[in-house]
N, C-alpha and C positions, 0 to 999 in steps of 0.2 A: 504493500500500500504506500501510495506517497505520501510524504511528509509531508502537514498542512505547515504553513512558513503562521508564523505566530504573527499580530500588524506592528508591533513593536520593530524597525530596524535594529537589528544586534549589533550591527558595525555601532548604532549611537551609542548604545545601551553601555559598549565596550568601551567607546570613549567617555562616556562619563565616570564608569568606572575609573579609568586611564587619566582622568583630568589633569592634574596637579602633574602626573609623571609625562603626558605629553606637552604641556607647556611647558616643563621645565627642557624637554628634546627639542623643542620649538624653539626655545632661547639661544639653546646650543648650536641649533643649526644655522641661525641668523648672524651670530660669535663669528662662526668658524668660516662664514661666507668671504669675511672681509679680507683685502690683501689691500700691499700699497701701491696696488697697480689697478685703479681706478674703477677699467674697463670690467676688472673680473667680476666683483660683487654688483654691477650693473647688469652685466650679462646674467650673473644666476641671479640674482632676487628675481629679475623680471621672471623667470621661470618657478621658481619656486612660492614667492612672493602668488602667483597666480593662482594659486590653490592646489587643486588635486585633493585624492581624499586621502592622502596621508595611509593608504592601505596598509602597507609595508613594515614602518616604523613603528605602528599601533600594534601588530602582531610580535612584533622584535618586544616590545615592552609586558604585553598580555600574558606571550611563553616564558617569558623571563621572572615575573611574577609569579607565575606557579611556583618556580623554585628559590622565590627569593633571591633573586641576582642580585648584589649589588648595585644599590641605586645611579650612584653616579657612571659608575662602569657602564651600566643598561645606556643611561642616555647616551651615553656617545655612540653605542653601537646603536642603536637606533639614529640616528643622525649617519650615523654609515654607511647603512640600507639606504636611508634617502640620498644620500649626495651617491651614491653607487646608480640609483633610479633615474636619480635625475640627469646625471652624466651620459649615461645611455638614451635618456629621449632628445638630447642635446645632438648627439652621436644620432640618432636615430632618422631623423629629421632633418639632417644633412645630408645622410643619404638618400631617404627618398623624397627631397625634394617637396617638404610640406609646406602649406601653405599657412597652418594654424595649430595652434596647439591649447589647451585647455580655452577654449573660447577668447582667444586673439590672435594678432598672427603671430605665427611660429618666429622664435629668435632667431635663428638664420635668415629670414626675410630682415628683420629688424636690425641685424646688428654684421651683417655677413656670414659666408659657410666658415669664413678663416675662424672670427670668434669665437663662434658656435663651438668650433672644434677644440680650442684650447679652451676655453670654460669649460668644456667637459674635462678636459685630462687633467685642469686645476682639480675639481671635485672629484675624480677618480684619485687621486694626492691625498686631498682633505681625507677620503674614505678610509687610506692604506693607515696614515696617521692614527686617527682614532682606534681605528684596528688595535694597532701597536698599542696606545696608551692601553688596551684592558690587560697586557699583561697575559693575553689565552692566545698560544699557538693554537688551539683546535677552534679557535673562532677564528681568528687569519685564515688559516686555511678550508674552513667553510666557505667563509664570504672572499675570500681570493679564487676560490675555484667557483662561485656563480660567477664574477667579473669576468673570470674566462670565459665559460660559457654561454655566457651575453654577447660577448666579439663574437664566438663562431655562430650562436645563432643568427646573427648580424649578417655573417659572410655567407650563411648558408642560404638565407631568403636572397642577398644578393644573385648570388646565384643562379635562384629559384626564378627570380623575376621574369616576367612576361612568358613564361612556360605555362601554355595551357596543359602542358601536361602532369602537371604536378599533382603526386600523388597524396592519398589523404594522409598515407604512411609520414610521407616526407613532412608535412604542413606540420601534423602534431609535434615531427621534431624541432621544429623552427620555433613553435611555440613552447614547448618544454623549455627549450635553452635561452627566448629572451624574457620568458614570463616567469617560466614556473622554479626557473633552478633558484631565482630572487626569492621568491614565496617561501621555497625552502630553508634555503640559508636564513631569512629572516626570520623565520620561525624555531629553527635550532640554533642559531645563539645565543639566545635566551638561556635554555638550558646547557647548552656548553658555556657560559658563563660562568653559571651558577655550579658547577662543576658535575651534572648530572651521568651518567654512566651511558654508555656508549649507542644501547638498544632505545634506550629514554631519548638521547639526542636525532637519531634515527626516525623514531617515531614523532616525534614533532617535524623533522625536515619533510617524511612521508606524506603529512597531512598538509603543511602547505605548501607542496609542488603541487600535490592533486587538488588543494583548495585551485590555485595557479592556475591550472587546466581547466578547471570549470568555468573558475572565471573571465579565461580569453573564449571558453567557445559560446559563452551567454555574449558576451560583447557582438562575437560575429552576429548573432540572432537580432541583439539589440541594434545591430548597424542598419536594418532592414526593416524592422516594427516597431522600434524604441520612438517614444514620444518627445517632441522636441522641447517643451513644457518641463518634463520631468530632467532628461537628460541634459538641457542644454545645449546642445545642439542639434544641427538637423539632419535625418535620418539621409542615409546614403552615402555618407563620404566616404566608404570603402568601395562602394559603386563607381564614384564619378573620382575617385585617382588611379580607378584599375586592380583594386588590389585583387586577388580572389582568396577568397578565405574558405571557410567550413562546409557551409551551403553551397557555393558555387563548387565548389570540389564534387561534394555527393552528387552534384548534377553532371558534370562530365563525367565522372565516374560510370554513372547508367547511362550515357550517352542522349542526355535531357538538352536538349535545345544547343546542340556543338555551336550548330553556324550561329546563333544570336551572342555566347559567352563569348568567340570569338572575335565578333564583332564590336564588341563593346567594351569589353576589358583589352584585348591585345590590341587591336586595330585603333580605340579611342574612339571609335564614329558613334557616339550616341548621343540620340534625341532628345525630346520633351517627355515623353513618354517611356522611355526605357525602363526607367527605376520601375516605373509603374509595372512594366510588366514582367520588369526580375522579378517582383515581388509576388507576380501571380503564378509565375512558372515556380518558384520555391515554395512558395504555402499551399498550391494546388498542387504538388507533387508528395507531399508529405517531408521535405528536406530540410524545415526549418523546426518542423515536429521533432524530425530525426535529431538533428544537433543539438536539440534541448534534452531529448532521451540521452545522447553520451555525455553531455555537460553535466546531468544528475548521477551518472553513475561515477564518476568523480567527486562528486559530493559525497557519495555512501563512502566512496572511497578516504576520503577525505576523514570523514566520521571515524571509520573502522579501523585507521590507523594510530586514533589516539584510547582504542577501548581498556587498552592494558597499561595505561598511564595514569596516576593520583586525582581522584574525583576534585573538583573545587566547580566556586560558580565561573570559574572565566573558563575552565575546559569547555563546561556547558554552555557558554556563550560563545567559545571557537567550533563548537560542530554544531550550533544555530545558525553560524557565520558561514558554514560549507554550503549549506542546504539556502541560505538569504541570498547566495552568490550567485545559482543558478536560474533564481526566480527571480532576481530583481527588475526591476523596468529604467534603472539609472544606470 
């Protein structure tokens, strides 16, 4: 039976929980922005300054919590998760050429690719730093091996790019390695902070890579039915810059409409009406049904990874957060 999702949002619930310890990450991370070379802390506030929902850093402080991490320790590594996230959208967004990023336009418009680029490798610096300061090799080398894994998913979609033939095999791994390996790591340093044992630190990395997954294949979904009102922007921008993601996969997969994905994603030639009727060829096919079916089984997943870990109420708020992830409408 599916899980009824409770009306209460859990990401809030967790941040209110979290108050006091994510404003004090919040402070840290604004600290550690500044350099005496002007352009740096211009280029990141603007990006970070812009919002986001802080996903990343809030789960570094939640898992870390269960085990009592050391306070101040926690916030820097939280603040390292973000300036690691953020360095990569930075990065990310130079490569392909974005237009906007959390509702403006993307820094690289604003400030050039040059900037773009070294603001990111400033904040990938700031990240290794903090690393350093907790004093836990087994936290460096968590969050140094997603940093890696962010580049090659990087290189791997480059790759990938404009291949109508890309397989769903292939996609999940692009997304494993810029989404989910962060999820992870952000979630097991908490407890390799706090010095938990080795199957403990596992089981939390387990739950948020698959939290990770669910949550980029709801995004795909939500790029196509998500409401502009809730989300904030407007539906289809993974349409109209060509990406092809989840849905568009399972439809060349069965060989759903070749000549029109073709036409619109690889070739660029699309109308007024296009979106309109991806959207009818994927929700009249069952393909967008489909992706929210493997999104949720990443959420079981997600749940069943932390079933043999210390009950509290923020566990239960992090496998509320699995199951909010794949149903959300933002």
């Amino acid at each position: 039976m599916k899980e009824t999702l409770k009306p209460t949002n859990p990401l809030e619930t967790l941040s209110d929980i979290l108050h006091d310890d994510m404003a004090a990450t919040n402070k840290l991370i604004l600290d550690r922005l500044q350099s005496d070379v002007p352009l740096i802390p211009k280029v990141a506030s603007y990006l970070i300054a812009a919002g986001g929902k802080r996903i990343r850093p809030l789960l570094t402080l939640a898992c870390g919590n269960v085990f009592k991490a050391d306070k101040h320790k926690m916030y820097g590594l939280a603040a390292s998760v973000e300036f690691i996230h953020s360095a990569s959208l930075l990065h990310d967004d130079v490569v392909d050429e974005s237009d906007e990023r959390r509702g403006q336009p993307a820094a690289n418009l604003v400030f050039g690719n040059h900037a773009s680029v070294l603001v990111g490798d400033f904040l990938f610096a700031r990240a290794f730093e903090l690393m350093v300061e907790t004093g836990k090799l087994r936290v460096l080398a968590l969050l140094s091996e997603a940093a890696r894994t962010i580049t090659e998913g990087e290189v791997l979609q480059l790759v990938a790019k404009g291949r109508i033939d890309l397989s769903y095999e292939t996609y999940l791994q692009i997304i494993a390695a810029k989404t989910s390996a962060l999820f992870g790591a952000a979630c097991a340093s908490g407890p390799a902070l706090a010095g938990a044992d080795e199957e403990t630190v596992k089981a939390f990395y387990d739950y948020g890579y698959a939290l990770g997954m669910g949550f980029q294949l709801r995004d795909d979904v939500l790029d196509y039915t998500g409401n502009e009102e809730k989300r904030g922007k407007v539906p289809g921008d993974d349409f109209r810059e060509g990406k092809i993601t989840g849905p568009v996969i399972l439809a060349l997969e069965k060989g759903i409409e070749a000549d029109f994905w073709q036409r619109v994603m690889i070739d660029k030639q699309q109308g007024k009406k296009d979106f309109a009727r991806a959207l009818d060829i994927l929700g009249s096919n069952g393909l967008l049904e489909e992706s929210e079916a493997r999104a949720a089984k990443y959420a079981d997943q997600a749940v069943q990874a932390l079933a043999q870990t210390p009950n509290s109420p923020i566990k239960q708020t992090l496998c509320e957060i699995a199951h909010y992830a794949v149903n959300r409408e933002a």
